[in-house]
C-alpha positions in Angstrom: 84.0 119.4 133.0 87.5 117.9 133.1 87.6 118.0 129.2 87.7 121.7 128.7 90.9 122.0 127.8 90.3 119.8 124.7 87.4 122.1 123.5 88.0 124.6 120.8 86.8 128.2 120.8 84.1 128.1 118.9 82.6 125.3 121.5 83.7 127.1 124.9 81.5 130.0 123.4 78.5 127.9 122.6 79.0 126.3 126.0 79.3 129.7 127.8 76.5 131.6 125.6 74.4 128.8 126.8 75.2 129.1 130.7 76.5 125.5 130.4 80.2 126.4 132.4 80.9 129.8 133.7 84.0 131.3 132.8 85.3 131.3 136.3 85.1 127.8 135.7 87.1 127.6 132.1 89.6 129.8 133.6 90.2 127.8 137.0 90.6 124.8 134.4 93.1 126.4 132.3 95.4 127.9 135.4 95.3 124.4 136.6 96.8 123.1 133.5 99.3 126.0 133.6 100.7 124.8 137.2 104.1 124.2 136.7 104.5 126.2 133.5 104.3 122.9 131.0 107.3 123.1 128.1 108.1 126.7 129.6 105.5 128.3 127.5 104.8 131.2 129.6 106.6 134.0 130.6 103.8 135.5 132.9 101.2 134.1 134.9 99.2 135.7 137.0 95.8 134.1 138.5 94.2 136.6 140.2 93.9 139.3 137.1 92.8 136.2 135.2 90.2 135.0 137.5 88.8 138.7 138.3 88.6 139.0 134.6 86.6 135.6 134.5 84.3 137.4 136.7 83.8 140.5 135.2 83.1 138.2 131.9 80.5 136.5 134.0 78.9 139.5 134.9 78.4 141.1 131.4 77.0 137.4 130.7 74.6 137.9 133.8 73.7 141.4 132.8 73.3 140.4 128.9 76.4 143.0 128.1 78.9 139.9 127.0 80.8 140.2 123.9 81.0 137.7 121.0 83.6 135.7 122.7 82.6 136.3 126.0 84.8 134.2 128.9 87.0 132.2 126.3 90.8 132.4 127.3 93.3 133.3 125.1 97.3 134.1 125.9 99.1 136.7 124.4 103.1 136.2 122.8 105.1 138.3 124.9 105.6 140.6 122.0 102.4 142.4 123.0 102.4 145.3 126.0 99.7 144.7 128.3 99.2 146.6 131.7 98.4 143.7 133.9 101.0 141.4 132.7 104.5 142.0 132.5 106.0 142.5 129.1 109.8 141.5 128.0 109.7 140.1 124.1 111.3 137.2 125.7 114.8 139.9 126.4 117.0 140.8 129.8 116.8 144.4 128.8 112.8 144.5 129.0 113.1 142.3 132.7 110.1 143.3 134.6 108.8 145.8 132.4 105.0 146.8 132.6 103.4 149.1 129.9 100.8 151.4 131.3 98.6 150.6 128.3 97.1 147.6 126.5 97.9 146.7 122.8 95.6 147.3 120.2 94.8 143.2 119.8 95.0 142.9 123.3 92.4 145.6 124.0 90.0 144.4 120.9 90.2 140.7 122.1 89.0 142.0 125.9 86.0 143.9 124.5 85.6 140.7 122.6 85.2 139.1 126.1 88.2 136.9 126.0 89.9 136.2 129.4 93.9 136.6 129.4 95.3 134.0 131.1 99.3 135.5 130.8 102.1 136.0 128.6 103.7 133.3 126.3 107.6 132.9 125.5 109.1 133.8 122.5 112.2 134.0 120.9 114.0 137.5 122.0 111.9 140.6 120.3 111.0 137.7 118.1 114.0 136.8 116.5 114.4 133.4 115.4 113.2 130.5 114.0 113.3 127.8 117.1 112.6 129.8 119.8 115.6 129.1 121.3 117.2 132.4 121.4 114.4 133.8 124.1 116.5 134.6 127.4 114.0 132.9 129.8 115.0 129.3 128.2 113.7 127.7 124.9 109.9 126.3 124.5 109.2 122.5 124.1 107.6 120.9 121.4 104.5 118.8 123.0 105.0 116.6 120.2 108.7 116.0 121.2 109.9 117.9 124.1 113.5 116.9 122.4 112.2 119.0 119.4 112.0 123.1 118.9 108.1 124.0 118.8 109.5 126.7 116.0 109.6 130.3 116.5 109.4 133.2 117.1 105.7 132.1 118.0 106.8 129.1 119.7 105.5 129.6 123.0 102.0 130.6 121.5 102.1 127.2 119.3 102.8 125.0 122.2 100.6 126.5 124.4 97.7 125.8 122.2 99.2 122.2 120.8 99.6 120.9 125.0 96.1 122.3 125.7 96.8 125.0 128.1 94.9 127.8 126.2 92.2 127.1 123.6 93.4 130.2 121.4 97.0 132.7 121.6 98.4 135.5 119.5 101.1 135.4 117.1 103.2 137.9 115.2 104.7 137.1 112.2 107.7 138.8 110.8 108.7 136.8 108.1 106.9 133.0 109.1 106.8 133.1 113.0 102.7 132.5 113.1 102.9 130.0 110.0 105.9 127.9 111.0 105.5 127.3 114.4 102.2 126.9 113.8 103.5 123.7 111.2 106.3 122.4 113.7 103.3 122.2 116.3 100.4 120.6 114.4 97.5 123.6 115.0 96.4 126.7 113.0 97.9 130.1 112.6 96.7 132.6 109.9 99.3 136.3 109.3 96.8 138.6 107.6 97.0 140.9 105.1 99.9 143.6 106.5 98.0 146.3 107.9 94.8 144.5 108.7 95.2 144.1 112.2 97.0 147.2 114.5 100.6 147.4 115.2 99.9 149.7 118.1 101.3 148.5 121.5 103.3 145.3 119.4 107.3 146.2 120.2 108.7 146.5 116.5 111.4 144.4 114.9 110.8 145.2 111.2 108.1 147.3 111.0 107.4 147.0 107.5 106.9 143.5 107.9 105.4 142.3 111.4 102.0 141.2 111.5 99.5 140.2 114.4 97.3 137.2 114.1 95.9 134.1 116.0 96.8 130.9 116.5 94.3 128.1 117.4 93.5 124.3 116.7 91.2 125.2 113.8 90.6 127.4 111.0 87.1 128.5 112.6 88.6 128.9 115.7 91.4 131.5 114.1 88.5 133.2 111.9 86.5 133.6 115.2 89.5 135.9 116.8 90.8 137.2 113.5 87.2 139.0 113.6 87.9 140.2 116.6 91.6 141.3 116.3 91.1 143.4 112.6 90.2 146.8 112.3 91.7 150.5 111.4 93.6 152.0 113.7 94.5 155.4 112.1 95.3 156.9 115.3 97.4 155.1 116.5 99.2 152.9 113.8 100.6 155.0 110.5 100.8 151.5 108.6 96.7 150.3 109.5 95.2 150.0 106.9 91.6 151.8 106.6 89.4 149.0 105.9 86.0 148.1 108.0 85.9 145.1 110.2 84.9 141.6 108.3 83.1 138.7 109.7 85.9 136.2 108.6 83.6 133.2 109.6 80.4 133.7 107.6 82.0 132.4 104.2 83.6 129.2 106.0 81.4 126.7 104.6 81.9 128.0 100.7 82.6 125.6 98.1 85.7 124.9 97.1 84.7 123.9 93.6 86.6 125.5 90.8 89.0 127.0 92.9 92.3 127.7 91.5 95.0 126.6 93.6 98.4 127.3 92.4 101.2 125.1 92.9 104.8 126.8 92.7 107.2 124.7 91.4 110.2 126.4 93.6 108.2 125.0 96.9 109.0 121.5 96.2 112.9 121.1 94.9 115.3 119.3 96.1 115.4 121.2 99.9 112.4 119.7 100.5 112.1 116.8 102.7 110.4 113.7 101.6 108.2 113.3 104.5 106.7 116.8 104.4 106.6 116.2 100.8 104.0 113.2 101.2 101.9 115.3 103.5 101.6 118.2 101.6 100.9 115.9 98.4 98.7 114.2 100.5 96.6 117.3 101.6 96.5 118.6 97.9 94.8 115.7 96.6 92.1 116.3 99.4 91.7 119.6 97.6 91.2 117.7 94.4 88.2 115.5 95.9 86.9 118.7 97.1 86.5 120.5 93.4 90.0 122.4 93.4 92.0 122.7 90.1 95.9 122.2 90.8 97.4 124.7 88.8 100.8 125.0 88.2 102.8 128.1 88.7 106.3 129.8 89.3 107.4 132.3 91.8 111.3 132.9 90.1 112.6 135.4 93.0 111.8 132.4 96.1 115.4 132.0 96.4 116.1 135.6 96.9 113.8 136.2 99.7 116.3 135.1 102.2 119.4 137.3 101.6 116.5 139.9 100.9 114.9 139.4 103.7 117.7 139.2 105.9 119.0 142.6 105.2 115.6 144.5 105.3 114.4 142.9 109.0 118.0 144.1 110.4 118.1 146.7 109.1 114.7 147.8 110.6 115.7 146.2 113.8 118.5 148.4 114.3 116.1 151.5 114.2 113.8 149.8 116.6 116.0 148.6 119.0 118.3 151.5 119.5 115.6 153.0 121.8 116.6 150.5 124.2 119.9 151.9 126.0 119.0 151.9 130.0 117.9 155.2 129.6 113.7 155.3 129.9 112.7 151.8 131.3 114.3 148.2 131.2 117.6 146.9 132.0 120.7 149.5 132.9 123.6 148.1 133.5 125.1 149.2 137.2 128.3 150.4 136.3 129.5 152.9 134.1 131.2 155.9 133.9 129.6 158.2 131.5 126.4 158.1 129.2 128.0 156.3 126.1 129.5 154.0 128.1 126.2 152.8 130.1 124.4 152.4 126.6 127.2 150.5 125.5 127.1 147.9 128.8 123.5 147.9 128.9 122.8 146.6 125.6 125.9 144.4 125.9 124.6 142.9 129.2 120.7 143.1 128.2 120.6 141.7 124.4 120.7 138.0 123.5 123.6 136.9 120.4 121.4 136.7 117.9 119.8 140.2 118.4 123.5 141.9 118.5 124.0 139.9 115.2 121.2 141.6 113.7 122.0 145.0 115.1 125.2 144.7 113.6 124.1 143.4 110.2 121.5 145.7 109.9 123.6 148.9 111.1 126.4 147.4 107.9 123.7 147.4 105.5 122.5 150.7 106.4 125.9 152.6 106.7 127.3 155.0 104.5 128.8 153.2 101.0 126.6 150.3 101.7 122.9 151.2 101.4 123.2 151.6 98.0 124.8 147.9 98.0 122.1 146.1 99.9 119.6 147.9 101.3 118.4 149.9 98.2 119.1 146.0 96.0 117.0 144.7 99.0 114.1 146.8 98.2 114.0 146.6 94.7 114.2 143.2 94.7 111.2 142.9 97.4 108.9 144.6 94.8 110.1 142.3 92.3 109.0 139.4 94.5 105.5 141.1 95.0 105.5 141.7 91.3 105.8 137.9 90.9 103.2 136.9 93.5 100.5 139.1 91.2 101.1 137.3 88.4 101.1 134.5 89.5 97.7 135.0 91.1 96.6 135.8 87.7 96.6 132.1 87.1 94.9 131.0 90.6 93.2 132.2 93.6 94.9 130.6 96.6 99.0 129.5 96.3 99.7 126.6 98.3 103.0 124.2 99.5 104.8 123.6 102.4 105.6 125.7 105.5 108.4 124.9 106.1 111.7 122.2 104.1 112.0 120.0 107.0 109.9 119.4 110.3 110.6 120.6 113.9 114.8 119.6 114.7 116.0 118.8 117.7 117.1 121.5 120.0 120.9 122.4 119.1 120.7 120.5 116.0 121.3 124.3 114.3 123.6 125.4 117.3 126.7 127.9 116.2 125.2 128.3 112.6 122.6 130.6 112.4 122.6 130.6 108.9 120.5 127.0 108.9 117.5 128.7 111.1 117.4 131.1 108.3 117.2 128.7 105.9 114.2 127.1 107.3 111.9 130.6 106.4 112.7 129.9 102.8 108.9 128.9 102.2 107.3 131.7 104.6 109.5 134.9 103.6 108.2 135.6 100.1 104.7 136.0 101.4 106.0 138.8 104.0 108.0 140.4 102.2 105.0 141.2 99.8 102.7 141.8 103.2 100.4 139.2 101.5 98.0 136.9 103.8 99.0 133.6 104.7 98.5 130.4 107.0 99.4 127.2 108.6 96.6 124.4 107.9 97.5 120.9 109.4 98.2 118.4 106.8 99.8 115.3 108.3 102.9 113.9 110.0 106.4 113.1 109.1 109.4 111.7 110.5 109.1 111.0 114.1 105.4 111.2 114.2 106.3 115.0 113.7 103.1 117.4 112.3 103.5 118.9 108.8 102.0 122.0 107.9 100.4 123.1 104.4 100.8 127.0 104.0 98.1 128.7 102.4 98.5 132.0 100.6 95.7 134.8 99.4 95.8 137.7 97.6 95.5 140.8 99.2 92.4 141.1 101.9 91.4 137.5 100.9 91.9 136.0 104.5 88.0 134.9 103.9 89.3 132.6 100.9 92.0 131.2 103.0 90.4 130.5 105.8 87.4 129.0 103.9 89.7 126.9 101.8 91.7 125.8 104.9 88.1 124.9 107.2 87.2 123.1 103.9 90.1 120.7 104.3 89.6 120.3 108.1 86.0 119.3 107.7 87.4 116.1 105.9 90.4 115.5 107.5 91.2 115.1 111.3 95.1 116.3 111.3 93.8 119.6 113.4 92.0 117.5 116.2 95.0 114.9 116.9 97.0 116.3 120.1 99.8 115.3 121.6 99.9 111.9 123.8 99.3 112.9 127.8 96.7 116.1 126.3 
């Protein structure tokens, strides 16, 4: 079947439950896509663990032991430690580095039955908004290989938008599932914060960064978001002790009656015209379906930047300081005492923007200035959580654009950082209040660019999301349209 690359995950599993393919044969399909490495999406490849996983899946299948997902192939962002890949969250310092164990959503997708089929780039320890800041060379948008496919998920969002993996994981920090997931026309859901384990993920903000999946559709991404959820108590301090859910058995609900909020600070005068169309576009869809537009306000949207932006480096300059040459990674060859290898390792191993948020994030936290801005930071970030639940008081789902603009050209943003971070303006509030939220495709703009609609639950209502997003796919096509050449 020369066409398996175009199937989605829910039909690779109905083909492979039913003995139609083996998933030697989906895997040998895939790899073959992956010759070349297409828009430098991966950062690992190796075909030998994936086939001999393939036929291990094919076994269980034989021997009626195969999981849910049994011989589907996914690809994991390179944020994730896996022992038969190697693992650098897209960094010089982490060059070559293999973890001796699996993450948690890597381990729970293999006893799913999903095949790995290697490691996707990313921006470095997922820091950025373009993913051109990984140290391996930015990802092309399939769309427009002129174009940023977003970040820090970019490599998992082009990897699924050119075909050459039905399904990846994401993490989002404060956008980088949803965003990417918009720049590249598929499907990316962040749960609630704490749904799905942190365990084995390497930490930029911890309070924030979420595992989820990215696929074409929103039953593809319920399918794996099954599979990924679950406490972890042992292993993660920040799970969250909740069962596991069957996000796909409430898919087909209606959609009439249902509340969907409309904040008027998604659609000033940042917003560009053609992303405004499709979003307007997509909400009207939602109207024919039985939805209520209901207007609402979320005051603090403006504030999640600067909030956010001293919170994630601040965190980062915690997590990162464990990576000084000593234990595993880079070390830097020559040096004359202990201080002064940390100091040219982490000069020689970290990208500019990661120093950058070292630095800002070791300001904000240093004595006379945590009072200043990280304490303000916090406050604030309740405040914007506070807004969220009152605003939910008035609907059930929040909805608007992903993202002001969509995907630029590569160096459009070059020497001003400032301009990536104003590009999470749309995705930050929902992280900073660890609430659920997704990437639906809702249409194209300039350049025959996709638009995304983001999507955004209450706590634990990644059900009503991804019901109200598979909803909207059932009567529009934006989800199925691919790239020209896939």
């Amino acid at each position: 079947m020369s066409e398996l690359h175009n199937l989605s995950v829910k039909a690779l599993a109905t083909l492979l439950q039913a003995k139609e393919v083996s998933a030697v044969e989906v895997a040998t399909r895939f790899l073959a896509r992956m010759g070349g490495n297409p828009h430098n999406a991966f950062l690992d490849i190796d075909s030998e663990v994936t086939l001999a996983q393939a036929q291990a899946s094919d076994a269980k299948r034989a021997n009626g032991t195969a999981g849910p997902l049994e011989g589907v192939p996914v690809a994991h962002k390179d944020v994730f430690v896996t022992r038969d890949f190697a693992t650098t969250a897209g960094s010089k310092i982490l060059s070559g580095y293999r973890s001796p164990f699996d993450a948690t959503v890597v381990q729970r997708l293999r006893t799913a039955g999903m095949v790995t089929l290697g490691k996707l780039n990313c921006d470095e320890f997922a820091m950025g908004s373009a993913n051109e800041n990984s140290a391996y060379g930015p990802v092309q948008n399939p769309w427009d290989t002129a174009r940023v496919p977003g970040g820090s998920s970019g490599g998992s969002a082009a990897a699924v938008a050119a075909g050459l993996t039905p399904a990846a994981t994401g993490t989002d920090t404060g956008g980088s599932i949803r965003q990417p997931a918009s720049f590249c026309g598929i499907t990316g859901i962040k749960p609630t914060y704490g749904r799905a384990s942190r365990y084995g993920m390497i930490a930029y903000a911890s309070s924030l960064d979420q595992a989820g999946p990215m696929a074409r559709s929103a039953e593809d991404c319920a399918l794996l978001l099954s599979a990924m959820c679950g406490a972890d108590l042992d292993r993660d301090s920040t799970s969250l002790d909740m069962p596991t859910e069957d996000f796909s058995a409430s898919l087909n609900n209606s959609l009439k009656g249902l509340r969907i909020g409309i904040p008027k600070e998604f659609f000033g005068e940042g917003l560009a015209a053609d992303v405004r169309a499709a979003v307007d576009g997509a909400l009207r869809e939602y109207e024919k379906l039985g939805a209520k537009l209901v207007p609402i306000s979320l005051p603090r949207t403006e504030l999640s930047i600067p909030v956010y932006y001293i919170i994630a480096p601040a965190e980062a300059s915690s997590n990162l300081s464990r990576f000084d040459g000593v234990k595993f990674g880079h070390r830097a060859k020559d040096y004359s005492d202990l201080v002064d290898m940390y100091k040219k390792t982490r000069a020689e191993g970290f990208g500019n923007e990661v120093k950058r948020r070292i630095m800002t994030g070791a300001y904000v936290l240093s004595h006379g200035y945590y009072d200043a801005y990280y304490l303000q930071a916090q406050k604030i970030r309740r405040m914007i959580a506070d807004d969220f639940q009152n605003a939910f008081k008035a609907c059930d789902v929040i909805a608007g654009p992903v993202a002001p603009s969509v995907a630029w050209k590569f160096g459009e943003n070059a020497g001003d950082p400032v301009a990536d971070y104003l590009a999470d303006i749309f995705t930050l509030p929902a992280s900073l209040a660890g609430l659920p939220g997704m990437s639906v495709p809702a249409g194209f703009g300039a350049g025959n660019m996709p638009v995304g609609l983001q999507l955004i639950g209450n706590y634990f209502k990644e059900a009503q999301l991804l019901s109200a997003a598979h909803r909207l796919q059932q009567v529009t096509d934006f989800h199925l349209r691919k790239p020209e050449g896939i």
